[in-house]
LOFITI-987216 format. One record per residue (C-alpha): x, y, z; residue number from 1; chain; residue in three letters. Coordinates in steps of 0.02 Angstrom, whole numbers, plus 50000, padded with zeros to 5 digits. Layout:
N
ATOM/u/v/w/nr/kette/rest
ATOM/X/Y/Z/NUM/A/ALA
...
***
This chain:
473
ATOM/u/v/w/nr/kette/rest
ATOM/49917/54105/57409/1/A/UNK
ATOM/49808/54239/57479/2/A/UNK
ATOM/49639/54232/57541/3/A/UNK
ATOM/49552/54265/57355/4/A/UNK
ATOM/49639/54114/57283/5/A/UNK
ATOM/49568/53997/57438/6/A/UNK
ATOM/49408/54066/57397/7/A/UNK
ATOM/49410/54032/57200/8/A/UNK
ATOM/49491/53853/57249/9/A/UNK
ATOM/49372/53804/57375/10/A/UNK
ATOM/49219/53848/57250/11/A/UNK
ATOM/49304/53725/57116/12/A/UNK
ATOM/49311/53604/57238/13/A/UNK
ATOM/49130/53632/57291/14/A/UNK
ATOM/49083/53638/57101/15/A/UNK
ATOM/49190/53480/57059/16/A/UNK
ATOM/49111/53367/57209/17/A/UNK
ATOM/48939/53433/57149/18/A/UNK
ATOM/48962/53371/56979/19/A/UNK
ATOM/49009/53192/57026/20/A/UNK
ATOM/49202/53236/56964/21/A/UNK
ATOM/49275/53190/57142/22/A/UNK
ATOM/49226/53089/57302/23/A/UNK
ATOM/49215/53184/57440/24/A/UNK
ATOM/49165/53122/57631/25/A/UNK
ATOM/48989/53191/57618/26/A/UNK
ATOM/48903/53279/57488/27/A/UNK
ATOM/48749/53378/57606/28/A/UNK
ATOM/48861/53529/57630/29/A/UNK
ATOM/48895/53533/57429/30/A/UNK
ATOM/48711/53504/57357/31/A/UNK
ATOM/48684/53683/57324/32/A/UNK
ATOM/48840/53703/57209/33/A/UNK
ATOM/48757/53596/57065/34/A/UNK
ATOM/48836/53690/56890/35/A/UNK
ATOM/48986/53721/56816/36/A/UNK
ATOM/48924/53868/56717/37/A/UNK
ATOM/48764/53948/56638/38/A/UNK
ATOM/48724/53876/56500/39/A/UNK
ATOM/48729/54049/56421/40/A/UNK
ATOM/48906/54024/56422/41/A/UNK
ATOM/48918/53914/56271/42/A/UNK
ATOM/48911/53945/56094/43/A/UNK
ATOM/48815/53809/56024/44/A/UNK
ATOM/48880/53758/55839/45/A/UNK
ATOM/48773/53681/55712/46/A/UNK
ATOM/48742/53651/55527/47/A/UNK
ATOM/48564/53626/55409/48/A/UNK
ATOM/48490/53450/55434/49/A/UNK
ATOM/48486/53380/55277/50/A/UNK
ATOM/48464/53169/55211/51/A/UNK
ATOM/48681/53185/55220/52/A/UNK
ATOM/48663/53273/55392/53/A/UNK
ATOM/48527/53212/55475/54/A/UNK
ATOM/48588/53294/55638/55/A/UNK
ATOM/48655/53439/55577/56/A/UNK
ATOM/48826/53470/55608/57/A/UNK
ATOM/48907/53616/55558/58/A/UNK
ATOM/49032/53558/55447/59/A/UNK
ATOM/49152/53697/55499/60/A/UNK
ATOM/49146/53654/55660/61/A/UNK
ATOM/49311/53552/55715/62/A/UNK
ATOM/49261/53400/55857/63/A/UNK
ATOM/49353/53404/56022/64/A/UNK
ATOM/49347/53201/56079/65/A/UNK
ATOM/49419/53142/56216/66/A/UNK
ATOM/49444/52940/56212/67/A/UNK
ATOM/49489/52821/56355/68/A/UNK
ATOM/49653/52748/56320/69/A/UNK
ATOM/49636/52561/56405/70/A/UNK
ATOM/49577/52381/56366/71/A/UNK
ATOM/49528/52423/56196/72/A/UNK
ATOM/49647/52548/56136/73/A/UNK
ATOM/49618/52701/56034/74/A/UNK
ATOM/49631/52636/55861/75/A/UNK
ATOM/49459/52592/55821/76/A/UNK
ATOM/49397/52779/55888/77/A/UNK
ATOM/49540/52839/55771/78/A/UNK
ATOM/49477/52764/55623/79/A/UNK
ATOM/49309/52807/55660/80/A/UNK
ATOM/49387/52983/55663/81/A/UNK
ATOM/49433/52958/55475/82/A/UNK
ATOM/49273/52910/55425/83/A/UNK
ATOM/49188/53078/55511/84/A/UNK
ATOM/49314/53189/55436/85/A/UNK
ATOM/49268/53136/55251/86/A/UNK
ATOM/49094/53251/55264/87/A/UNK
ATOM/49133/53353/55446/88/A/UNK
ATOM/49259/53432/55513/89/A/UNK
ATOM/49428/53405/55591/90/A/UNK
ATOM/49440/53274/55745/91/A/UNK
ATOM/49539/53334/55887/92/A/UNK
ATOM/49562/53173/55980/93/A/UNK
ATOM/49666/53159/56167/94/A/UNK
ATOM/49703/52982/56226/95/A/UNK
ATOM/49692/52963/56441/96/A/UNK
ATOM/49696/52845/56556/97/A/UNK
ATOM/49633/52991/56663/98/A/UNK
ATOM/49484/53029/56596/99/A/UNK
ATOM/49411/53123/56786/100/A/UNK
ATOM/49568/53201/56814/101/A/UNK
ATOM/49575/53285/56634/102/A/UNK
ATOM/49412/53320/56631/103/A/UNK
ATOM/49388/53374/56800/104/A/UNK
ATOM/49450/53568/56762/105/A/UNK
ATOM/49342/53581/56578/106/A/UNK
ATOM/49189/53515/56668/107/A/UNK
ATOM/49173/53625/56814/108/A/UNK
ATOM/49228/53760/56706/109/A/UNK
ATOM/49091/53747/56571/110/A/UNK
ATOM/49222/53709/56427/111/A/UNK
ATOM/49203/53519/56404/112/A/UNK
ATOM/49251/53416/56229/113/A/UNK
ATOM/49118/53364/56105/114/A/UNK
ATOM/49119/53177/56148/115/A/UNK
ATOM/49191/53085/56279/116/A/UNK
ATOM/49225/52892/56307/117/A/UNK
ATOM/49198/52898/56502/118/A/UNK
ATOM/49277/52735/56564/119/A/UNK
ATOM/49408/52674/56656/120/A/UNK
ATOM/49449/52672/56851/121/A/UNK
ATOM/49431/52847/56835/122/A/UNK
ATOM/49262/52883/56745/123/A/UNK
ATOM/49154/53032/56806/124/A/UNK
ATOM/48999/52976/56899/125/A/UNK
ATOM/48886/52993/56761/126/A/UNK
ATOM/48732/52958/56879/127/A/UNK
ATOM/48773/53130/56951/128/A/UNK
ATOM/48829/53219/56793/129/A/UNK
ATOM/48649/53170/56728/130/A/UNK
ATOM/48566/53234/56873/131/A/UNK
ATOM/48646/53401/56874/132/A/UNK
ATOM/48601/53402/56676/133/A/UNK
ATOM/48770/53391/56615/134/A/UNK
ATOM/48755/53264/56479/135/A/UNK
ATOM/48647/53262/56328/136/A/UNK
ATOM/48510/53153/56307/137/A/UNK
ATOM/48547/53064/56153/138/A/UNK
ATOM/48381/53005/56089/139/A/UNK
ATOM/48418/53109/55939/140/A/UNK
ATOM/48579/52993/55884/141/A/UNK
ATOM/48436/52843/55908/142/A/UNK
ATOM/48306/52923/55799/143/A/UNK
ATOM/48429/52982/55672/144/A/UNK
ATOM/48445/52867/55515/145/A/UNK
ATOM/48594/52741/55510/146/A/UNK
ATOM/48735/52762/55409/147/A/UNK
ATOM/48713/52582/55307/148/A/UNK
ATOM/48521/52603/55293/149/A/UNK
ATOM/48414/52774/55299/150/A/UNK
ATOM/48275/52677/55318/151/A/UNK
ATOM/48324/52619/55478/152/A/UNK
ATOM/48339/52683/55645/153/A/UNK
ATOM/48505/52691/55725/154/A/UNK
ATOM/48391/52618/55873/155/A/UNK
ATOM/48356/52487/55785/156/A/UNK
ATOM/48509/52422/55744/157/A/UNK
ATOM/48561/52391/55923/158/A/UNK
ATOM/48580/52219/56012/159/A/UNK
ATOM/48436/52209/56160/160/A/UNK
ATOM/48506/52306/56323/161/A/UNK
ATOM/48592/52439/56251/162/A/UNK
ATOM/48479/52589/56251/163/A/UNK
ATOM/48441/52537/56418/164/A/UNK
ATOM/48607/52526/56512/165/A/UNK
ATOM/48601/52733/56450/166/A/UNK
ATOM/48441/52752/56553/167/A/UNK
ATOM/48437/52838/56711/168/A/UNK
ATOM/48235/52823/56766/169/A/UNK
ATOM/48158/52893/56614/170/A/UNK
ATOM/48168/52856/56443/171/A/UNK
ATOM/48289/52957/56387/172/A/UNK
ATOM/48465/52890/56335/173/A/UNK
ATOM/48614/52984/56420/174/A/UNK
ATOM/48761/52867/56379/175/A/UNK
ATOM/48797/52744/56235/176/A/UNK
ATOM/48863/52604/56282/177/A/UNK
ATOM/48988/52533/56129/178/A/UNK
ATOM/49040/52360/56177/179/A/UNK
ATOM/48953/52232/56223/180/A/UNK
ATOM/49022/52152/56370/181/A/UNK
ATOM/49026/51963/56427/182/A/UNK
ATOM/49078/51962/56609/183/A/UNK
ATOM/49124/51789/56685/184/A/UNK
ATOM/49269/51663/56726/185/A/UNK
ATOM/49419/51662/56622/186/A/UNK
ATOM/49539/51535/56583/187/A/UNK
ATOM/49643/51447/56482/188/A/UNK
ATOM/49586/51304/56399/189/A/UNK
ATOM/49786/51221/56348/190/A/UNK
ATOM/49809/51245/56543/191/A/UNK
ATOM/49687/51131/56569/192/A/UNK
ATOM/49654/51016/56434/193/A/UNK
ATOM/49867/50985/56484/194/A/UNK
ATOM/49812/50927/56651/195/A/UNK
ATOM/49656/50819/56589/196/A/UNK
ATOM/49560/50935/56703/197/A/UNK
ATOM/49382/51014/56656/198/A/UNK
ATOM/49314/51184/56699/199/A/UNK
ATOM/49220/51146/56875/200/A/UNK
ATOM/49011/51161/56837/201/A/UNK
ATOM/48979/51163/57026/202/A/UNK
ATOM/49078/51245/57173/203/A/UNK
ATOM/49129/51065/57257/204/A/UNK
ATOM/49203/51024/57083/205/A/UNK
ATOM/49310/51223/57082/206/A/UNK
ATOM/49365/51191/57291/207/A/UNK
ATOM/49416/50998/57195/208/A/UNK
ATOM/49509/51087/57048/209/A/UNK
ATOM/49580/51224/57162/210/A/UNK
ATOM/49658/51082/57271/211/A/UNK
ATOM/49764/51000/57120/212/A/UNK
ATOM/49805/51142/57062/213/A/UNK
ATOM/49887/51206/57200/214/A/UNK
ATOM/49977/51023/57219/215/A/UNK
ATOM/50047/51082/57052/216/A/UNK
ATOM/50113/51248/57119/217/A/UNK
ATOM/49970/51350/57025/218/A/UNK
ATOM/49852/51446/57115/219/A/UNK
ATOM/49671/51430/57076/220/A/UNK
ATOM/49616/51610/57061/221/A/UNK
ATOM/49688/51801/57057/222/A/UNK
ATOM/49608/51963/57020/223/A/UNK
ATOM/49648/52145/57022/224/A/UNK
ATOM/49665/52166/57223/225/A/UNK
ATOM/49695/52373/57199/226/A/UNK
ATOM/49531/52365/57116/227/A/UNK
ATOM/49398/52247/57197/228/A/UNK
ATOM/49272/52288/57103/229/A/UNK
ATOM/49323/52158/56956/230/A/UNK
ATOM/49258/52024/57090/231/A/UNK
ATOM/49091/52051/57061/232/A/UNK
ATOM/49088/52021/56880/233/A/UNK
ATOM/49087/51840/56929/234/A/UNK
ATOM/49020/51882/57115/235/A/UNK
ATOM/48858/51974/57067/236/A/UNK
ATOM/48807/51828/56919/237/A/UNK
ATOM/48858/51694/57064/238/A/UNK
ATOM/48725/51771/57174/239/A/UNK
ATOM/48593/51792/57069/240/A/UNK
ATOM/48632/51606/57003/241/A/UNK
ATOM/48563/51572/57175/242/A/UNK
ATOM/48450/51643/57207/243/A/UNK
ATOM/48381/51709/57046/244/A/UNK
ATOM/48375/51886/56984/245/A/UNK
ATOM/48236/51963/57089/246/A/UNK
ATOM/48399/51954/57220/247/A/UNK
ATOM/48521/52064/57092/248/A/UNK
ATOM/48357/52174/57059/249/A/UNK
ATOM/48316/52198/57265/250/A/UNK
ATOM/48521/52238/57267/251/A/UNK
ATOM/48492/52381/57136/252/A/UNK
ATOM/48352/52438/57214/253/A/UNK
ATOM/48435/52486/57382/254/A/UNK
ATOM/48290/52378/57461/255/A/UNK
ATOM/48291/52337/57647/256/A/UNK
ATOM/48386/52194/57688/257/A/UNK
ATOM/48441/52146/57505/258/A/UNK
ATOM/48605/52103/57542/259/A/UNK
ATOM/48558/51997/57687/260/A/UNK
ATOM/48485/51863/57566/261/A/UNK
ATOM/48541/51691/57595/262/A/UNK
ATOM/48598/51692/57407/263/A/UNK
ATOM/48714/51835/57453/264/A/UNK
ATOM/48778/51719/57609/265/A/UNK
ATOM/48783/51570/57510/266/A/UNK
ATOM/48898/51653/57382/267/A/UNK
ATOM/49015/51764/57519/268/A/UNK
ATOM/49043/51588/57606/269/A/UNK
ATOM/49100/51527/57448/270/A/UNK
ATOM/49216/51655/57384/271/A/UNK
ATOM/49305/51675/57563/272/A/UNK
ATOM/49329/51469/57573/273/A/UNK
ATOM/49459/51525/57416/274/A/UNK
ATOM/49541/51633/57543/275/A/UNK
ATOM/49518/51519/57672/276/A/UNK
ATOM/49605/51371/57579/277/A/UNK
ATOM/49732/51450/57512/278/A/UNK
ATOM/49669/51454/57317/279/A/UNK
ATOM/49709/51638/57281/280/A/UNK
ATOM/49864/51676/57205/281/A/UNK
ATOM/50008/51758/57336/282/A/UNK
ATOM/50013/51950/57344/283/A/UNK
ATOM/49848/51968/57234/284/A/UNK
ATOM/49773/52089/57339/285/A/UNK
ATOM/49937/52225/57281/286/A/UNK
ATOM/49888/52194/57113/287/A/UNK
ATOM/49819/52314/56984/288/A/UNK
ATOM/49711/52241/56856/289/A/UNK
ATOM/49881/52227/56722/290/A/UNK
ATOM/49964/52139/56851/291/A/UNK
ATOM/49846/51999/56883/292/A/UNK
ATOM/49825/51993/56719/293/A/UNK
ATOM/50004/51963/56696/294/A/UNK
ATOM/50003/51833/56831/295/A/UNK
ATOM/49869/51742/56756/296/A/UNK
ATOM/49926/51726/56567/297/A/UNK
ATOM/50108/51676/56641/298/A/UNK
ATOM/49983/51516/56705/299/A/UNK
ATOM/50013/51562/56898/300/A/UNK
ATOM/49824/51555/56915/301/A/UNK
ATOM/49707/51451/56842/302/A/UNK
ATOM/49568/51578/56849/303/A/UNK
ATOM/49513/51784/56838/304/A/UNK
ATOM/49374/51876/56850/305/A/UNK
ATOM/49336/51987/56710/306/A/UNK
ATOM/49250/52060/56570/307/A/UNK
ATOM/49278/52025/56362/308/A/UNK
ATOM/49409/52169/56354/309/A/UNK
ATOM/49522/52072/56442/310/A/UNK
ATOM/49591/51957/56290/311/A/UNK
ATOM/49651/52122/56187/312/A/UNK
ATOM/49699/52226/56365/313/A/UNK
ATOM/49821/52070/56394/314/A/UNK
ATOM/49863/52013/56238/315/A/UNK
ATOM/50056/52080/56254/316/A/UNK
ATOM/50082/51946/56390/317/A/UNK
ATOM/49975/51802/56310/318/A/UNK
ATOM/50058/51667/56229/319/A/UNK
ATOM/50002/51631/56039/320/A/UNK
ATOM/49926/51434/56122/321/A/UNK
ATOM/49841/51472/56258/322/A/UNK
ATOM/49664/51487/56190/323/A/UNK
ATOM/49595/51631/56307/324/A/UNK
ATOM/49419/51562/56346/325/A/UNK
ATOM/49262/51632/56439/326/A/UNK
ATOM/49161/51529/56538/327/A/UNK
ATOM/48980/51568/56643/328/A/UNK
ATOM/49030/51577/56821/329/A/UNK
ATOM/49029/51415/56932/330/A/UNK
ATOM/48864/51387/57010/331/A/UNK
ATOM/48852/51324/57169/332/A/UNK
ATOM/48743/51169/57159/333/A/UNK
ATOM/48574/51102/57097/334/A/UNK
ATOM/48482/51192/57217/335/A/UNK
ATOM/48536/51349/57116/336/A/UNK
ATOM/48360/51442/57040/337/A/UNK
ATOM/48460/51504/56880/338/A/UNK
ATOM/48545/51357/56773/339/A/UNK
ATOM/48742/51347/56739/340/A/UNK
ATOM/48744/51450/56580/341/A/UNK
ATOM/48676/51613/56685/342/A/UNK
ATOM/48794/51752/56667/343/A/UNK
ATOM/48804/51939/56662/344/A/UNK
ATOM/48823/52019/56503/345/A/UNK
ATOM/48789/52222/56478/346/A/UNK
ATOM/48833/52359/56334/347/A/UNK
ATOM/48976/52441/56417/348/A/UNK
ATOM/49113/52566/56357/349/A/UNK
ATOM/49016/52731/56380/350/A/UNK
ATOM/49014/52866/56271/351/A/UNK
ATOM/48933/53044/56314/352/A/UNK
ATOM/48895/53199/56257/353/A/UNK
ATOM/48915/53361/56361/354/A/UNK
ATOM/48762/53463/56382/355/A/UNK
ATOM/48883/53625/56363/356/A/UNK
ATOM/48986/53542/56207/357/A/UNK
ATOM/48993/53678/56081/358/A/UNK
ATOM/48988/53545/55935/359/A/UNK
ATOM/48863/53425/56027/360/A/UNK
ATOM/48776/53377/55830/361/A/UNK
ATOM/48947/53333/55788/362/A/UNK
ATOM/48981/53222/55960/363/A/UNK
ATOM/48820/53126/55905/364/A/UNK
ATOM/48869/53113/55724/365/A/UNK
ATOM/49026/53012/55783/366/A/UNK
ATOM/48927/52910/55860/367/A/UNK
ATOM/48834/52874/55740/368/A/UNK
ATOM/48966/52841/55618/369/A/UNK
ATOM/49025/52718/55751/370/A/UNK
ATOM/48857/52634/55750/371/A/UNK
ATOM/48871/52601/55550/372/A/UNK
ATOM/48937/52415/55507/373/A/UNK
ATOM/49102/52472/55454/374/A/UNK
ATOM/49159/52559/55617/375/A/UNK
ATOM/49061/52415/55714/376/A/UNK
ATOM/49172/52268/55631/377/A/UNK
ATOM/49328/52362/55643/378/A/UNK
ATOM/49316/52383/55819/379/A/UNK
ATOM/49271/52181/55864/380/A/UNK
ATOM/49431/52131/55748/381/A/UNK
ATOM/49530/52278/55815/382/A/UNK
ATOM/49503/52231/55991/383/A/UNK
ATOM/49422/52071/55981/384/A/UNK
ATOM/49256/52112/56089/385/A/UNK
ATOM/49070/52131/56038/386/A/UNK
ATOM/49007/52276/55969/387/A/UNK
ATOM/48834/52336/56023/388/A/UNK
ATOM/48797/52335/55853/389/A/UNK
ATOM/48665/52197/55805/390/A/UNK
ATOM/48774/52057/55682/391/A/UNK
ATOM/48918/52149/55689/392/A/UNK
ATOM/49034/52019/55712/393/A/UNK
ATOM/48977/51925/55571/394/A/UNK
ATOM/49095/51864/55457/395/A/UNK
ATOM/49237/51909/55562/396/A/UNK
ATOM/49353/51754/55608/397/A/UNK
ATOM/49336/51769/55791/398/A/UNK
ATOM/49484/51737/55917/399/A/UNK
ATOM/49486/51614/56044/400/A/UNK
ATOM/49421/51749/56170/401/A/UNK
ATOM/49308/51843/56083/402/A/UNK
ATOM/49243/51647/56004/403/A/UNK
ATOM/49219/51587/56184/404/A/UNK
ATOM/49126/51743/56247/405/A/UNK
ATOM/49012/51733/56080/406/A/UNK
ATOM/48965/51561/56128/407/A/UNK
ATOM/48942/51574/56311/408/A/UNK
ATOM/48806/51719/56265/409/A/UNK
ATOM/48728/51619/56159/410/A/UNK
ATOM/48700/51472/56263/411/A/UNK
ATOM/48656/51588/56414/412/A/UNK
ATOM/48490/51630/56289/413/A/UNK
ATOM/48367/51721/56418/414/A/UNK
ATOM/48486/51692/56561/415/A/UNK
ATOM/48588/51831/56545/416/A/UNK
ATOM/48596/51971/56706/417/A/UNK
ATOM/48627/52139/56709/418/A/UNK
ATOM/48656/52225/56892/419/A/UNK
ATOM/48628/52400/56877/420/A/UNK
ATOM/48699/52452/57022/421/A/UNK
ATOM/48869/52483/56964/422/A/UNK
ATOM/48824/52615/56861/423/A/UNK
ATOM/48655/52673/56954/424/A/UNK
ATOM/48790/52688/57134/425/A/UNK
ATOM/48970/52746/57077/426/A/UNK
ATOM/49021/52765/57229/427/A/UNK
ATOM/48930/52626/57321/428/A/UNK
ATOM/49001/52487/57205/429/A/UNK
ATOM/49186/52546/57185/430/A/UNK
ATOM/49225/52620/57324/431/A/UNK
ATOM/49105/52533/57494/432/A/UNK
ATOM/49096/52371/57426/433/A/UNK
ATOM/49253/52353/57334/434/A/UNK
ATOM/49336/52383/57495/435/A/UNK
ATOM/49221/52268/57594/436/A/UNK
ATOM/49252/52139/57451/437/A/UNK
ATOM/49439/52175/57465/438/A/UNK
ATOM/49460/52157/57635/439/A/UNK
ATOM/49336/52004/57636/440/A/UNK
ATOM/49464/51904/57487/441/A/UNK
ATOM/49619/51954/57610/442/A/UNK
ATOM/49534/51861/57754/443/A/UNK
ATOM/49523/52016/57875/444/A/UNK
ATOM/49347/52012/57876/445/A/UNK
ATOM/49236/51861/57868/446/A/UNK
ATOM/49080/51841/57749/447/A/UNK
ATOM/48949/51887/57885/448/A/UNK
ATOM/49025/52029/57951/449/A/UNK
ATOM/49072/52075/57759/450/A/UNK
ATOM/48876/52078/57716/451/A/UNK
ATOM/48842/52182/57869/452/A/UNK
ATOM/48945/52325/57811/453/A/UNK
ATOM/48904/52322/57650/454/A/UNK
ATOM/48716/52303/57692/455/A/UNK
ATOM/48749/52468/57813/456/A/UNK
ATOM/48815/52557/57666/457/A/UNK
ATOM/48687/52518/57545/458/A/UNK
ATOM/48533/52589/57677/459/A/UNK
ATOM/48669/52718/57684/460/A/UNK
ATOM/48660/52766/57514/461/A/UNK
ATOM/48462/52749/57519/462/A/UNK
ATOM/48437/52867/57634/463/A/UNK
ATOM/48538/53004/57574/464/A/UNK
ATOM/48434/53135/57498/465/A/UNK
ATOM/48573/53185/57383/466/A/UNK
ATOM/48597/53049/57281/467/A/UNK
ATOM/48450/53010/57151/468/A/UNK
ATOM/48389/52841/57170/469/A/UNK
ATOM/48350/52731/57016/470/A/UNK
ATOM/48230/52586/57011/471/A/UNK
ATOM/48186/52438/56889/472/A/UNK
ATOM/48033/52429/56824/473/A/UNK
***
């Protein structure tokens, strides 16, 4: 290639990085290359608002939606397609497992879809994308009538958290979260009720289980080892069991220090005594999240770390008896300030609309269709998860999984945690700490040093003047 195309290249790159589409080693040199495009460069399509159309979509406008293709399918977007289509236009919809990669090229280049479910190992940062004002705030969708009642707010017909996990430091709403996720322990409850054993309350009772297990030839625990960050959906609840959540709050805050807490100690000396004894399944650090999966259902490991998804992501390899339950993660004693039933539960599965989508009133119509009852229920029976949809599981004979996560929120009442940082620090939480966690779990680095690093990374990311730092009120 000549010198012209190095050029052109090197300014995609520069544009990409800025936009939070790829990681790059430091982002100081790249702050000035914040857009992908005037936004004179799109051609903004819309319709009359009217009681039918409350958004106004123009109804000759066809949707471009691109939909992440993982734990919960594409079916229940597909339907919700149908349902659109009956008053709007045609639904173009692509299915990815790659939804950066994809998107990457139509992002930097001002041509993005309508509506995009940005999830999966290979989301965009959307802390960055909101920052450089490429996604819409969707307060709109929230003030816009529902579909079963136009009397009442689609805002209103949202279970508690929602609207929140879309805020970035203001009140406006830049993602829409469409499950709602119960993180925690996972097991099988014919595994052990076959063994007269019970699911350990404290951690001397899981080191106690761990050990007959692995008498038994079944290791206590596996998780996806190629992607550490499943550990903390038990990890961060664990910590904050501990020490209570003004420790998970300090975390998210980037405070001084926060990681040094002797909660965060307490917890790092109990997940590396797994290691340490011998409790984690052989070759689990190789292991993609399928894989452990697969491992786990096969009843090579008592125990995983994961999120509600899991029971329809793995239901190929789970047998038809083994009653897929979700339990709060094990607290450490009675010393803990949080009680037993403490667990983290968050709307997740985002969905966003591009600030430069030509049919952006259309992107939030879908939504909103998805928000109505009938899209909401179809989605929990399709893929057996909560909806973030107030009482939308209602009615619906719940599986084993989907039963056992129900409950466990319920009982968990006002004890229910949401870590922000995750979300807030992309980058932080993936790639830092999941490699600090990963190495910790394959004993080359011991707890101490483990928080030390990650600590380092943390005041890392709060001093860096180019990435916008969010706070809980």
């Amino acid at each position: 290639m000549g010198p012209t195309s190095d050029v052109n290249r090197r300014d995609v790159i520069k544009r990409a990085a800025a936009l939070g589409l790829i990681a790059v080693p430091s982002m100081s040199a790249l702050s000035a290359c914040a857009s992908g495009g005037s936004d004179d460069d799109t051609e903004k399509k819309s319709g009359k608002k009217t009681a039918d159309n409350p958004l106004g979509v123009d109804k000759n406008a066809g949707l471009d939606f691109v939909i992440f293709d993982g734990g919960f399918g594409t079916q229940y977007g597909e339907d919700a397609a149908k349902i659109y289509e009956q008053n709007f236009g045609k639904v173009k919809i692509t299915k990815t497992e790659k939804i950066r990669s994809l998107l990457q090229p139509r992002m930097v280049g001002g041509t993005p879809p309508d509506l995009v479910d940005n999830s999966g190992a290979e989301a965009m940062d959307a802390a960055t994308l909101i920052s450089k004002g490429q996604i819409l705030d969707l307060t709109p969708l929230l003030d816009a009538p529902s579909v079963d009642d136009p009397d009442t707010k689609v805002r209103d017909t949202l279970r508690p958290g929602t609207i929140e996990m879309g805020q970035y430091g203001d009140e406006k709403c830049y993602r829409l979260n469409y499950a709602y996720t119960v993180f925690g322990t996972w097991y099988s409850k014919k595994l052990l009720e076959d063994n007269d054993w019970e699911y350990p309350k404290t951690w001397d009772e899981m080191l106690a289980l761990c050990a007959k297990a692995k008498k038994k030839g079944i290791a206590g625990w596996t998780y996806a080892g190629k992607y550490p960050y499943y550990l903390p959906f038990t990890l961060y609840p664990f910590i904050g069991k501990i020490g209570g959540p003004e420790v998970i709050k300090a975390i998210d805050n980037l405070e001084p220090n926060a990681w040094k807490h002797d909660a965060v100690k307490k917890a790092f000396d109990a997940y590396y005594e797994l290691q340490a004894k011998g409790y984690i399944l052989k070759g689990t650090p190789g292991l993609d999240h399928i894989q452990s999966q697969t491992e786990w259902t096969k009843g090579n490991a008592l125990f995983i770390p994961n999120g509600s998804w899991v029971e329809n992501e793995a239901k190929d390899t789970t047998p038809k008896d083994f009653q897929m339950t979700c339990a709060p993660p094990t607290s450490l004693d009675s010393s803990d300030a949080m009680p037993f039933e403490t667990l983290w539960a968050q709307a997740g599965e985002p969905f966003i609309v591009p600030a430069k989508a030509t049919n952006s009133a259309g992107g939030m119509e879908f939504l909103r269709v998805m928000l109505g009852k009938k899209s909401a229920q179809n989605f929990s029976r399709l893929v057996s998860s909560l909806a973030c949809v107030e009482g939308s599981e209602e009615g619906l004979e719940l599986t084993s999984g989907l039963g056992s996560a129900s409950a466990s929120l319920n009982a968990a009442g006002d004890n229910v945690l949401n870590p922000r940082l995750p979300d807030w620090y992309q980058q932080l939480h993936k790639e830092q700490i999941g490699d600090v966690l990963a190495s910790m779990m394959a004993g080359r680095t011991k707890p101490d040093e483990a928080i030390k690093k990650i600590q380092k990374f943390a005041d890392e990311t709060a001093k860096d003047d180019n990435v916008k730092k969010y706070k809980h009120a």
